[in-house]
N, C-alpha and C positions, 0 to 999 in steps of 0.2 A: 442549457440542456446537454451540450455535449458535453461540459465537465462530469454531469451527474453520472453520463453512460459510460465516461471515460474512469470514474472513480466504484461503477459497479466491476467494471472488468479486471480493474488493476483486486478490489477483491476476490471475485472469483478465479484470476490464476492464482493468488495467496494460499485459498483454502485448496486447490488442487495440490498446490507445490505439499501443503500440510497432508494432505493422504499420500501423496507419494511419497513423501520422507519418511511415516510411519507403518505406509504399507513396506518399502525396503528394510525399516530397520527393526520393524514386530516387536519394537520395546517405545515405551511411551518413555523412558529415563532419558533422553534425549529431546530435556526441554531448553535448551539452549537452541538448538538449530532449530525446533519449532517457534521460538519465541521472534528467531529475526527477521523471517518474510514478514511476520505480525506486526510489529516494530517500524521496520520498513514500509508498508503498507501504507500506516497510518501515516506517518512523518510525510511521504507522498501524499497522501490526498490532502492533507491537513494543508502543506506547503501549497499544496494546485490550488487550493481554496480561497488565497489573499485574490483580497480586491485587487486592480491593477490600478498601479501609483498614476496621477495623473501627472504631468510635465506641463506646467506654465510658463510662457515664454513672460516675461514680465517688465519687457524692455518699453 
């Protein structure tokens, strides 16, 4: 459950960071700096998402 709450917040600072960049720069041609919180984001939640490897000791 904490991943889930941890991966809604990491998007809603995203889509804020995306109003604020576009609220400052009042031009949507500026898809490159919208595109990399998005980008980022996702590679983030995606990466939090791996199961965790287990370690056998096998001795």
């Amino acid at each position: 459950m904490s991943k889930a709450i941890n991966n809604y917040a990491v998007w809603i600072i995203v889509l804020f960071l995306e109003w604020f960049i576009l609220r400052i720069a009042n031009s949507a041609h500026l898809w490159f700096f919208i595109a990399i919180p998005i980008i980022a984001a996702f590679v983030y939640t995606e990466y939090n998402n791996q199961p965790s490897k287990s370690k056998r000791n096998l001795r």
